[in-house]
N, C-alpha and C positions, 0 to 999 in steps of 0.2 A: 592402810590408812590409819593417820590418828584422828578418833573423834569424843569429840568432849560434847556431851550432854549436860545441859543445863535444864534441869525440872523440877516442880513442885513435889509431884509422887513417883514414887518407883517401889520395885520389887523391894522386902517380902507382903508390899501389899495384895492382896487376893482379888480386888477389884479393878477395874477402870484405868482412869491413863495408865496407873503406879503398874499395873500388872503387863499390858502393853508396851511400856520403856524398858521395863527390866528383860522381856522377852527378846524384845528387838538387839539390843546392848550385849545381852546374854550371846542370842545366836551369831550379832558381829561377831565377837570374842571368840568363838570356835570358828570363827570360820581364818582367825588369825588377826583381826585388825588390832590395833592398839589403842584401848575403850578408858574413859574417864570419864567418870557422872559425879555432877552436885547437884544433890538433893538433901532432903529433909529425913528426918527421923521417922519410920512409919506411925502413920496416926490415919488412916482412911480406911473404911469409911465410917469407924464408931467416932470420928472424931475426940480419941483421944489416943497421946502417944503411947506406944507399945512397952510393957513395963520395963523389958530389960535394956530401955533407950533413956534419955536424958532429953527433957525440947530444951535446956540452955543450953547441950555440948556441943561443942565438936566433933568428931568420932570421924576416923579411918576405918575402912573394911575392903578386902578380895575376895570376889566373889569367887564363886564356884568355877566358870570359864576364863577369869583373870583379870575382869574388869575391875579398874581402882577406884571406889566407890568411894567421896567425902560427905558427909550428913555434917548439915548445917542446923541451928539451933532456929525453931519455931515456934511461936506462938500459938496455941489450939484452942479456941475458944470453947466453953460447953453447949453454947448455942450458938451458933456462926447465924447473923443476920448483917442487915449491911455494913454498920461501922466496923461490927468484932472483925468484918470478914474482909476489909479494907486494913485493919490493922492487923492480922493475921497474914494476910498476902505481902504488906508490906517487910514485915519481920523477917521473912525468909526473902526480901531483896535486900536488905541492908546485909544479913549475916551471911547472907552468898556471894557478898558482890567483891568483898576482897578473897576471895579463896579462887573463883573464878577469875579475876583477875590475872593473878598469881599462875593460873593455868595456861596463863599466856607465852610464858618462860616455853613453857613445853612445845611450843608452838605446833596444835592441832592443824588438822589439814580443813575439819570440819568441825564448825560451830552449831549444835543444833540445838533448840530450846521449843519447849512445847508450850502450848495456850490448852486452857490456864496454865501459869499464869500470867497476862500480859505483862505483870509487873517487872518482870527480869528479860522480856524482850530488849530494854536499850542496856543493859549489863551483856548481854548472848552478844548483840552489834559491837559493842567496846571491846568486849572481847576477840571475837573476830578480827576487828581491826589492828587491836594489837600484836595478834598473831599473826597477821595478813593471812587471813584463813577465809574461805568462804563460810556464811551464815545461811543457816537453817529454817525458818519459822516454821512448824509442824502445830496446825492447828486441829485437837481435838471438838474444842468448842468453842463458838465464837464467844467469849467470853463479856464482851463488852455491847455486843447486841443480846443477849441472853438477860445481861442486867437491864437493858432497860422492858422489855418484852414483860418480865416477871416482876417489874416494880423496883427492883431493887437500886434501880436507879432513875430522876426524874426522865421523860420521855420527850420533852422539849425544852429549851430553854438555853443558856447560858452553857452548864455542867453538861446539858447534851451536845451542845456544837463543836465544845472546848473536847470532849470524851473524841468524837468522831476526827476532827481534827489530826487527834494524836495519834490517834490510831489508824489512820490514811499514810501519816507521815514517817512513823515506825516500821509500818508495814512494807510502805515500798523502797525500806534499805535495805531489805533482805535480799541478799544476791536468789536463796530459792523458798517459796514458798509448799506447804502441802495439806491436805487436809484428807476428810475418809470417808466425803461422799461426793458424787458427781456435781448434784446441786451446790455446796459446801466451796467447791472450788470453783465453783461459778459466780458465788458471792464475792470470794477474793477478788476477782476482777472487775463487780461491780464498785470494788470500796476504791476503784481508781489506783489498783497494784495492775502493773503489764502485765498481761494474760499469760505471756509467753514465759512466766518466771513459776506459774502454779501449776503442781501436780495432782493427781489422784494416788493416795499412801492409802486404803480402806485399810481399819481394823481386819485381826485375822483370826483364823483360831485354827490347833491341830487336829484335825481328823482324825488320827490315827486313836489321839486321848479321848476327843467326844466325840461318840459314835452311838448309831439305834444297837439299842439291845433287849434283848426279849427275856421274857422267864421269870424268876421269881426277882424282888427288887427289894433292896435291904431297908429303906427308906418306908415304901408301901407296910413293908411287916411292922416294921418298928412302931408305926403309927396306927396298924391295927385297919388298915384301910381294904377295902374289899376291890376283889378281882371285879365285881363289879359296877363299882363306883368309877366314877370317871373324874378324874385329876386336873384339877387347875391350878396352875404353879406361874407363881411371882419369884422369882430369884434374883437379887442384885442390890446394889443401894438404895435406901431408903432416903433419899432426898428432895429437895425444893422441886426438882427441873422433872419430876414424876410427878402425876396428876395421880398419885396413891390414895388419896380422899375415896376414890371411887372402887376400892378392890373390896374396903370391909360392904359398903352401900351392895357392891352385887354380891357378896357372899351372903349376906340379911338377904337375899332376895331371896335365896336359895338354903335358908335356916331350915324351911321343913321337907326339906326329899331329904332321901337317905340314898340318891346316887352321885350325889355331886358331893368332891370333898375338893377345900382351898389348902395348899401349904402357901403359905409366905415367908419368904425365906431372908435374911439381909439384916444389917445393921445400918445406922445413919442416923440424921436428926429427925426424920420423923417416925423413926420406931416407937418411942415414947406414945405417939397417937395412934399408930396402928395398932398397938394393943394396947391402949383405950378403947377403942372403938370397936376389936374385936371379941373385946372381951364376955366372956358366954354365950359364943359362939358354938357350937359343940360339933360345927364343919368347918373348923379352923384350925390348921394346925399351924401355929408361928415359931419360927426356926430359926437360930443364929445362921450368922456366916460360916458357911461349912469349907472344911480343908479343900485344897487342888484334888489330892486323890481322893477324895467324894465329889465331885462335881459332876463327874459323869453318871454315877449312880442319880443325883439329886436329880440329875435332866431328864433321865429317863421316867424317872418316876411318876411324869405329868403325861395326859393325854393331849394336853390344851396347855399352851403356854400363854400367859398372859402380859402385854406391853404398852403398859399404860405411859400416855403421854399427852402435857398441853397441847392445844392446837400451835400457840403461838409460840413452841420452841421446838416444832417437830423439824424443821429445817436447820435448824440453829446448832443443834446437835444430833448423833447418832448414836444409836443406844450402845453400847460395848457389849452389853449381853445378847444382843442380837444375833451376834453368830454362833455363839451357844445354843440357844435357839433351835437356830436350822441345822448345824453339823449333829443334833439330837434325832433330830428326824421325825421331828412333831412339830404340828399344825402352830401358828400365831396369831392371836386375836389381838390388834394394835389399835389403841384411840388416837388416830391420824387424820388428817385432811387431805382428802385423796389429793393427786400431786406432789405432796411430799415425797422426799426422800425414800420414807419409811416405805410409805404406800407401796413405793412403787416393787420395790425389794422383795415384799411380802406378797404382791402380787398373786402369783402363781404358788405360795404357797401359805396360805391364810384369808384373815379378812380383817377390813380395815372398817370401823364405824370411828363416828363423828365423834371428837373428844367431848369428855361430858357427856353424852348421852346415856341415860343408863336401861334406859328401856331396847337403844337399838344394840347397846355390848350385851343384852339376857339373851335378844335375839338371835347373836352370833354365836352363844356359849348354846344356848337348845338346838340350833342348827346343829351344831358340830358337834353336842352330847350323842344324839338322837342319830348320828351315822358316820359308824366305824370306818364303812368303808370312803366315804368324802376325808376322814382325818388319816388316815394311810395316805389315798392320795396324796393329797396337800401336804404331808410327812415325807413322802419320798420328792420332792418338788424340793421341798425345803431343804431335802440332805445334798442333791443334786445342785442345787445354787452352792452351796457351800464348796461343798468340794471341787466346783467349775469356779470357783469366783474367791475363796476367801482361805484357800490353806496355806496355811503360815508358811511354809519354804518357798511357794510360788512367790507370793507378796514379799518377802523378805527379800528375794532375790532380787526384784524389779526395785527395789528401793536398795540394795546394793551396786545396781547397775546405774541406776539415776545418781547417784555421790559422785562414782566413777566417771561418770559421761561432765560432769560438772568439774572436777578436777583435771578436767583432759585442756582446759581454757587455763586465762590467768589467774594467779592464785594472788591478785594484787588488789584486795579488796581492800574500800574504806567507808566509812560512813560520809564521805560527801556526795 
């Protein structure tokens, strides 16, 4: 197949979509397809572009597997709130949209574009159509219920009905929709998109790379932390859509034992506050964003992983570190509202308290301090979903086979 990817983030970012696109794209490419991505200059998640890039260029690159990779010029604000982050999403649709375009020549078999960001969902449709290619929408996050949910955008009114509107009407000219949790793709079909157009794509991760590992841990030494202190590890971005307010709040709670130690680990816009707020802490260890080949050491290094999240976007999105998580094979304590997504996932191997609360997440961190063997359990539960439900060649395959089954009909799409 030839397939053009149209995204906001890709590889060599270390986080979130960008790391997920580049994966997916990467393993097409060895498996033989004919791969072509436009995207942006890496700049996620310190929100700023990576030095040896340009945000006005252009730039051509081949990847490692063969995929022909264009980076288009971005805008990155130093603080993204809602204008910067309207005007920054839009800068990479104007400067994609004739390069994308132009990809049309090529004529791909598949158009696929991810949410965020919606802004290049009707550039992904154009495209398509001029390739007479089927379209993709792959939604990470609902992007435009997430704005209004966290403010960022009003929640009733004119800008909300016109918002909902657009995005009804976007949405269902996508020949396939998909997203990466059950609930997730059951929204799609609420927003009035044909049910029978959405799939289930879940994030994945390799087993083989994040795996439980025992013994001594390069991470624990380096920080001086004892065999028997018990670890509670934040690892990922530090952004809006985390209720991170609450991680320095329960490490203060836990300022005078000497068994409990916090790493937090990540870059984003609210690092600035995190170590604020952490600061003379002396059970805190705050950590940049650590390379791929440390990430398994970083996972293991926690007894207790920590996944903090609003109530009101626990549906909205799924955490990407999530499966890191579990393929670690340690316990997750998530601020969810049961029902959710998350909830549900973490079920059988974690515990879920009320976002916000800080009295009932002390409660679940002294549970699960106070007994080795309940976080073993819940560890081997958690490595077990992983490896039953989210290893990357599995999921990669079933979303190889879904293009395939889609390309077996007419290839005579349009946007009418």
């Amino acid at each position: 197949m030839r397939i053009l990817l149209l995204g906001l983030n890709y590889a060599p970012e270390l986080t979130g979509i960008g790391k997920y696109s580049g994966e997916m794209m990467e393993w097409l490419a060895e498996r033989g397809h004919e791969i072509r991505v436009v995207t942006t200059p890496p700049y996620y998640p310190a929100w700023k572009v990576r030095q040896d890039y340009r945000w006005w260029r252009y730039r051509r690159e081949t990847s490692p597997a063969g995929a022909k990779i264009y980076r288009c010029p971005i805008w990155v604000p130093k603080k993204p709130g809602g204008v910067s982050r309207v005007i920054h999403l839009g800068s990479f649709a104007m400067s994609s949209l004739p390069v994308a375009l132009a990809m049309a020549a090529w004529r791909p078999e598949v158009v696929i574009t991810v949410e965020p960001t919606f802004f290049n969902a009707p550039v992904a449709l154009l495209t398509a159509a001029l390739a007479r290619a089927a379209s993709w929408l792959h939604i990470q996050d609902f992007e435009i219920d997430a704005a209004f949910d966290l403010g960022l955008l009003p929640r009733e009114g004119v800008v909300h009905n016109l918002a909902l509107a657009a995005e009804r009407a976007i949405m269902g000219r996508f020949r396939h929709l998909s997203s990466i949790s059950g609930n997730m793709v059951k929204r799609i079909a609420a927003k009035g998109v044909d049910a029978s157009k959405a799939v289930l794509f879940p994030n994945w991760v390799d087993v083989d790379a994040v795996r439980p590992m025992n013994g001594r841990n390069s991470f624990r030494e380096e920080l001086g932390i004892g065999a028997h202190q018990v670890v509670l590890l934040y690892s990922g971005n530090m952004g809006v859509k985390q209720d991170l307010e609450i991680l320095p709040r329960l490490a203060r709670e836990y300022a005078s034992r000497r068994d409990a130690h916090f790493i937090f680990c990540g870059e984003g816009a609210f690092r600035p506050q995190m170590e604020e707020m952490t600061r003379g802490l002396t059970n805190v260890s705050l950590l940049p964003l650590q390379a791929a080949d440390r990430l398994n050491e970083l996972l293991n290094a926690a007894d207790i992983h920590l996944l903090p999240q609003y109530g009101n976007a626990a549906d909205l999105v799924m955490p990407s570190k999530l499966t890191g998580m579990l393929a670690s094979g340690r316990p997750v304590i998530a601020t969810v509202n049961q029902g959710t997504q998350v909830a549900k996932v973490i079920e059988n191997c974690g515990i879920a308290v009320t976002p916000g609360d800080l009295g009932a997440l002390c409660h679940a961190v002294d549970r699960l301090a106070a007994d080795p063997d309940l976080r073993q359990r819940l560890g081997k539960a958690a490595r077990s979903f992983a490896e039953k439900n989210l290893g990357r060649d599995e999921v990669l395959q079933r979303f190889e086979a879904e293009m395939l089954s889609l390309l077996n009909g007419s290839r005579e799409y349009s946007l009418t």
